[in-house]
N, C-alpha and C positions, 0 to 999 in steps of 0.2 A: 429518516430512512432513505436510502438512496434509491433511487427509480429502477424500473428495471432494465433500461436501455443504459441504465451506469454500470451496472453489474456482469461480469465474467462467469460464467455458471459451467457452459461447456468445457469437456475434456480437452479438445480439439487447439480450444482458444489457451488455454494454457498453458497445454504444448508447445503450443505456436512462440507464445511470449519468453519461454524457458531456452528452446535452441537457437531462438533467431535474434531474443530479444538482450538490454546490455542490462548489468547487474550489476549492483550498488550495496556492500555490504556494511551492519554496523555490529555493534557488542547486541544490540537485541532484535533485530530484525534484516532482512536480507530483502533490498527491491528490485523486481525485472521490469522492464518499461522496452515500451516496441509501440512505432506508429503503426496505427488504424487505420482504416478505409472511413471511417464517420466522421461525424463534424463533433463529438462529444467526449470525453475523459471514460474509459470505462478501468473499473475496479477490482480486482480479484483477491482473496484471503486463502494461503495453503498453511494450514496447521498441524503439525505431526501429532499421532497418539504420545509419544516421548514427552510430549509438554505440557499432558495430562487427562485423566477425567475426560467425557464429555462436559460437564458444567463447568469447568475450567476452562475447556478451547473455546466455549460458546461464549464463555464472560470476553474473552480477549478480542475474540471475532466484534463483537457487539463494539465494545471500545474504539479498535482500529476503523471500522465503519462510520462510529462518529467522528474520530479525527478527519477521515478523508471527505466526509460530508461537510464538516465545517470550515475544511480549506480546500473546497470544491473551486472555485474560485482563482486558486493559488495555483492548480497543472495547467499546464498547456495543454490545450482542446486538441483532440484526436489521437489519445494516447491509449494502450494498454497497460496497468499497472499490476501487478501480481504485488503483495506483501507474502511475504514467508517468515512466520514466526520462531526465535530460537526459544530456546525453553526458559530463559532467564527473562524472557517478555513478560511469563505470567505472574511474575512476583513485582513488576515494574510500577511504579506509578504513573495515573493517565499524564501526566506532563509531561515527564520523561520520556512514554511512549510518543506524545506528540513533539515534542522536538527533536526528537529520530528520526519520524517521518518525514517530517519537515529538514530535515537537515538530510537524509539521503538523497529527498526530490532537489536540494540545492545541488548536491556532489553529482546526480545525475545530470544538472541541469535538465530539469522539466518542471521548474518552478518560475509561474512570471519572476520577472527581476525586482518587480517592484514587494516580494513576499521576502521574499530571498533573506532581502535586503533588513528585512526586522528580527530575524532569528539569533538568538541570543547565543 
């Protein structure tokens, strides 16, 4: 689980990241990224009702938190990340979700280089 000082919860912060911040689009996910004031990576998940269910955006929500948990490592420190999920994420499998991720934070460039650099 990510900490709470990784996490994006505010309306405000969101916002912020949405008109000021650059956007990185794929076939199942859409990334905004905008520098911080902190010294830490923080994280944000917007999931539309379109994409399902509550127990369906929750399952996804959960997945994409682990991905970015386990390549916490991998962003460059003092970032905002927003993920916005399209509706073909929910049928994805978690690999393919994670080399999305991984592969937007390369197209953004907000991936150390040394991560980047293994993505298949």
């Amino acid at each position: 689980m990510l900490t709470r000082v990784r996490r994006i919860t505010a309306s405000k912060d969101f916002r912020r990241v949405y008109r000021a911040g650059h956007k990185v689009s794929g076939k199942l996910l859409k990334l905004y990224h905008l520098v911080n004031q902190q010294p830490h990576t923080r994280f944000g998940y917007s999931i539309s009702k379109k994409v399902g269910k509550a127990v369906k955006r929750n399952r996804l929500k959960r997945r994409l938190r682990e991905i970015c948990r386990q390549h916490l490592a991998s962003f460059q420190p003092g970032l905002d990340v927003v993920i916005v999920a399209r509706e073909q994420a929910v049928e994805a499998p978690f690999k393919e979700l994670e080399k999305e991720v991984l592969n937007l934070g390369r197209w953004g460039k907000i991936l150390v280089k040394r991560e980047s650099e293994i993505i298949d």
